[in-house]
N, C-alpha and C positions, 0 to 999 in steps of 0.2 A: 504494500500500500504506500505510494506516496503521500507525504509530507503537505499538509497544504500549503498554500502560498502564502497565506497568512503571516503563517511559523516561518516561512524561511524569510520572507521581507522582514520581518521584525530583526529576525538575527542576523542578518544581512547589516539592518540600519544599525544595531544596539554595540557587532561587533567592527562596523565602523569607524562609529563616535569614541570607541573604546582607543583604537590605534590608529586612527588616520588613514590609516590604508585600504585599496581592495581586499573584498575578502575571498578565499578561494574556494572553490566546490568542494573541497576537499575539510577545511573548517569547518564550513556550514554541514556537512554533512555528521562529523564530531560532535558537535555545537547540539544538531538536534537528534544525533543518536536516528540515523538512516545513513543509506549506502548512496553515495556518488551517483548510481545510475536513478536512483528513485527520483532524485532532481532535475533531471533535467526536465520533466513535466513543467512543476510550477517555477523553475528559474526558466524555460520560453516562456511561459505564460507572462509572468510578470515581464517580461524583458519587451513582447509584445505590447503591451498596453504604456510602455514608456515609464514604468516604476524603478526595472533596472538598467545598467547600462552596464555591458561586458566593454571588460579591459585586457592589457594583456598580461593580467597580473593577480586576474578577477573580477567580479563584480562588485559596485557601486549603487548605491540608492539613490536616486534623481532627486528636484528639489519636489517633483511631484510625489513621490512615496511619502517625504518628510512632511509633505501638507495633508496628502492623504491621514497618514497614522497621527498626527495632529489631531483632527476631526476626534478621535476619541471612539468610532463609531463600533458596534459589535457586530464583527463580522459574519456572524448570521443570519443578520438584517439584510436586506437589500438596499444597493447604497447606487445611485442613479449619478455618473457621472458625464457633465456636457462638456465636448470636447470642443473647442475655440481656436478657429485658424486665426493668426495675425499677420 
């Protein structure tokens, strides 16, 4: 069973803000006690929707995951986001 996306943005942002740096599939998958292949579901997903952003060192939280998980909102709810070209 993969990891939701949730859990892994969270520890993604949390292991972040911890060291500054990207964090690697290999961490997160430590971090939340799952295997490397089980992510790659919810790190596309998120990477998709512009939450994360792959590097070549790992992934990064965008400034949108950080406003995201700001919101505070429970992710069981359904959370209706309008996307805005500039």
């Amino acid at each position: 069973m993969s990891p939701s996306p949730h859990s892994v943005l969270v520890t993604i942002v949390e292991r972040t803000r911890e060291t500054g740096e990207a964090v690697t599939a290999r961490e997160i998958a430590l971090a939340i006690d799952a295997s490397e292949a089980a992510l790659d579901e919810p790190i596309d997903a998120l990477c998709a929707c512009d939450l994360l952003e792959a590097t070549a060192r790992g992934y990064r939280p965008t400034v949108t995951a950080h406003e995201l998980l700001a919101l505070d909102v429970d992710f069981e709810d359904v959370l209706v986001v309008d996307v805005v070209e500039e």
